[in-house]
SEBAVEX-525788 format. One record per residue (C-alpha): residue in three letters; x, y, z. Coordinates in steps of 0.25 Angstrom, whole numbers, plus 2048, in hexadecimal, padded with zeros to 3 digits. Layout:
- rest,c1,c2,c3
- ALA,X,Y,Z
...
//
This chain:
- rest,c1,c2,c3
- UNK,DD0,8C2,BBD
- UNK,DD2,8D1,BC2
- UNK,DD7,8D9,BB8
- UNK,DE2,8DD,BBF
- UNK,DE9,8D0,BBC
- UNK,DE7,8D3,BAC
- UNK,DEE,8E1,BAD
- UNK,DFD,8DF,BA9
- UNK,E01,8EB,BB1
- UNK,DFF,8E2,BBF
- UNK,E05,8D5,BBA
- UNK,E10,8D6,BC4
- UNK,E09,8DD,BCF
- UNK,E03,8D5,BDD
- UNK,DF7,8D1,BDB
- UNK,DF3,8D5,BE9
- UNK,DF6,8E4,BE6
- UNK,DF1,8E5,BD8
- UNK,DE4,8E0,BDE
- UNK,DE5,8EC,BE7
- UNK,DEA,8F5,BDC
- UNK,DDC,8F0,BD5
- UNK,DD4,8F4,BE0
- UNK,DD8,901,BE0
- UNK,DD6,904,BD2
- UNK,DCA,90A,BCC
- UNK,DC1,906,BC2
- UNK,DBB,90E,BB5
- UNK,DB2,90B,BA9
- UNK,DB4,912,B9D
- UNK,DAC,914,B91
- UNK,DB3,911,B83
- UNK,DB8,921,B7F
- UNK,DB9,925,B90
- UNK,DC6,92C,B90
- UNK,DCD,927,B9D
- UNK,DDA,930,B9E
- UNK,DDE,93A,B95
- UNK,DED,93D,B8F
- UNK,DF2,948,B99
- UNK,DE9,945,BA6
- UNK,DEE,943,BB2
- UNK,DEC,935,BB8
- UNK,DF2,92B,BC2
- UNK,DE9,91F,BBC
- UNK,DED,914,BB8
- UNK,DE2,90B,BB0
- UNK,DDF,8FD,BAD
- UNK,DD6,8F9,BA2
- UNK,DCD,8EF,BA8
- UNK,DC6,8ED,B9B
- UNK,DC3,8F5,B8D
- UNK,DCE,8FC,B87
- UNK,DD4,909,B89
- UNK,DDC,912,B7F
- UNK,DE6,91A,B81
- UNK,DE7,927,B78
- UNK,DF4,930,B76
- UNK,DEC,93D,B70
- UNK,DE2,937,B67
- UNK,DE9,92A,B63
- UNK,DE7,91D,B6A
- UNK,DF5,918,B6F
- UNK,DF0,90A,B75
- UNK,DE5,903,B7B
- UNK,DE4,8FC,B8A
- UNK,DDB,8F0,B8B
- UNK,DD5,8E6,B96
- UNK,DE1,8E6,B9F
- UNK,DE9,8F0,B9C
- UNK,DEE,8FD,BA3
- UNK,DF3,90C,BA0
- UNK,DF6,919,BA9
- UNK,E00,911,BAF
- UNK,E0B,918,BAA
- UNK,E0C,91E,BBA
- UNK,E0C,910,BC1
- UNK,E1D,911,BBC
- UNK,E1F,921,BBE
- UNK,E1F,920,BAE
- UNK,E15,92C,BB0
- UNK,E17,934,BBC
- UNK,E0C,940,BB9
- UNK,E02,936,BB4
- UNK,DFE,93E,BA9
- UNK,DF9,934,B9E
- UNK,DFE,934,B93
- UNK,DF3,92E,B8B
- UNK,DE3,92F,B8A
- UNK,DDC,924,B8D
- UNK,DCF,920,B88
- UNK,DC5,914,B88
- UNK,DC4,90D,B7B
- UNK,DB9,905,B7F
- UNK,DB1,903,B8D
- UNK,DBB,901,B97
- UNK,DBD,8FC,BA6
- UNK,DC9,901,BAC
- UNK,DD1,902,BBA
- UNK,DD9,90E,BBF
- UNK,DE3,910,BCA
- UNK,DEB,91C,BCF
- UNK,DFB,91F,BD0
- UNK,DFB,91F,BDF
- UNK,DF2,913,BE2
- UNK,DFB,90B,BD8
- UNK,E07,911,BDE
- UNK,E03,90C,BED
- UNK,DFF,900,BE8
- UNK,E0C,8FC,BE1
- UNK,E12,901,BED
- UNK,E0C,8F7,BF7
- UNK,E10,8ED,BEB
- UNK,E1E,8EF,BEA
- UNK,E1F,8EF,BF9
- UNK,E17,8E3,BFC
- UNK,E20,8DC,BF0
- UNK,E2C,8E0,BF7
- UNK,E27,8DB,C04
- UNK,E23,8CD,BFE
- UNK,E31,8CC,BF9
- UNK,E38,8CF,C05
- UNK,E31,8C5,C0D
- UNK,E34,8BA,C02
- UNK,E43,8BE,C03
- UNK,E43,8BD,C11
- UNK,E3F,8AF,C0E
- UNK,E48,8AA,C04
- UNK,E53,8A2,C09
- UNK,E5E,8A8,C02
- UNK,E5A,8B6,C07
- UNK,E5C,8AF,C17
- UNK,E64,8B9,C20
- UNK,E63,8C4,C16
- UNK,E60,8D2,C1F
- UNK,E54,8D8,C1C
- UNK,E5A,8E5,C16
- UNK,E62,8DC,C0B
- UNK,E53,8D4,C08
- UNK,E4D,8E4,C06
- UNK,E58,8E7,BFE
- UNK,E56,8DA,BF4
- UNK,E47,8DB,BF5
- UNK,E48,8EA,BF1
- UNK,E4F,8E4,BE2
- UNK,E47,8D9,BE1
- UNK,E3A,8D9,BD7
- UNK,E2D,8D2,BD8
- UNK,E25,8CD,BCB
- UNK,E19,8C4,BCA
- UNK,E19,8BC,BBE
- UNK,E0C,8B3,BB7
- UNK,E0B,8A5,BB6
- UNK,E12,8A0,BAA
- UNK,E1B,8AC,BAB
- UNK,E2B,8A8,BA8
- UNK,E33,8AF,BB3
- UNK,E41,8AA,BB0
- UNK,E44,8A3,BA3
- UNK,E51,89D,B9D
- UNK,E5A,8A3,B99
- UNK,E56,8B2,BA2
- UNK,E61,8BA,BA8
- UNK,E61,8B6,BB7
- UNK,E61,8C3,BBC
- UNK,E55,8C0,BC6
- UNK,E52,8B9,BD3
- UNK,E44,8B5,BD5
- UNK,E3D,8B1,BE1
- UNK,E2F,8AB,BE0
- UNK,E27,8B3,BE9
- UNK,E1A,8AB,BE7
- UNK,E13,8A3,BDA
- UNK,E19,897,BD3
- UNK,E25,896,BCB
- UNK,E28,88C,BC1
- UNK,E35,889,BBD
- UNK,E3A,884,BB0
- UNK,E48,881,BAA
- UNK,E4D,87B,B9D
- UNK,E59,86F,B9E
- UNK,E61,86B,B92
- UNK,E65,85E,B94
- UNK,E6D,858,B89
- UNK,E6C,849,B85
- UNK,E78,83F,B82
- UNK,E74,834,B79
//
């Protein structure tokens, strides 16, 4: 298992471009006290802790710890941090195996996501019986609202009693469906 597919951050990313996004991360071991970015640099890193455990320090108290799996620095991947100026140190707590990956590989990467997502959709409304006869430009103009998200086996998409506020097209997977029925008895 790739530990891509452990990292929460990529749950509802295609798997086709996070393994791409993976290929173009690089690796780095550090040593339990290795000080991997310091409160003020500049950095357009974002990291992933393969294995070990990292600490992240405002001044000299510990604000949290990231494990196996887990990510920071990726306050800029949402334009939440513009100038990339970390706002933390951070610092290996133990022997520690991480991947890193800059802004603008991210960026172009998500990119060719969103626009490959947005083509995939396209073509399935195209092919959607109701959507016959619609003209291209009205199709663009539904695809450009419509929102795509992957859910996990096991995972409730719609349950009873929810607001139907959604349309949802299955674009590929299996989906069971389950309803309840009250059916009263006369005796």
């Amino acid at each position: 298992m790739h530990v891509y597919s452990k990292v929460k951050f990529f749950e509802t990313f295609d798997l086709g471009i996070v393994t791409k996004l993976f290929r173009r991360f690089d690796q780095h071991l550090f040593a339990a006290g290795d000080v991997i970015e310091r409160r003020g640099d500049i950095s357009a890193l974002m990291w992933i802790v393969a294995k070990g455990k990292v600490g992240l320090y405002l001044d000299d108290e510990l604000q949290s710890e990231v494990g196996d799996n887990g990510t920071f620095g990726m306050n800029f991947a949402f334009g939440e941090n513009p100038h990339r100026v970390r706002a933390v140190t951070a610092i290996a707590l133990e022997e520690t195996y991480c991947f890193s990956l800059d802004h603008a590989q991210f960026s172009e990467q998500v990119f060719l996501l969103e626009y490959s997502q947005r083509q995939a959709r396209l073509s399935l409304l195209r092919h959607i019986s109701i959507f016959e006869g619609w003209p291209s430009d009205k199709l663009k103009s539904l695809n450009a609202v419509m929102g795509q998200h992957s859910y996990h086996s096991g995972e409730i998409v719609y349950d009873l009693g929810d607001k139907p506020d959604k349309l949802f097209f299955l674009m590929r997977g299996e989906l069971m469906l389950e309803t309840e029925i009250d059916i009263e008895q006369k005796v």
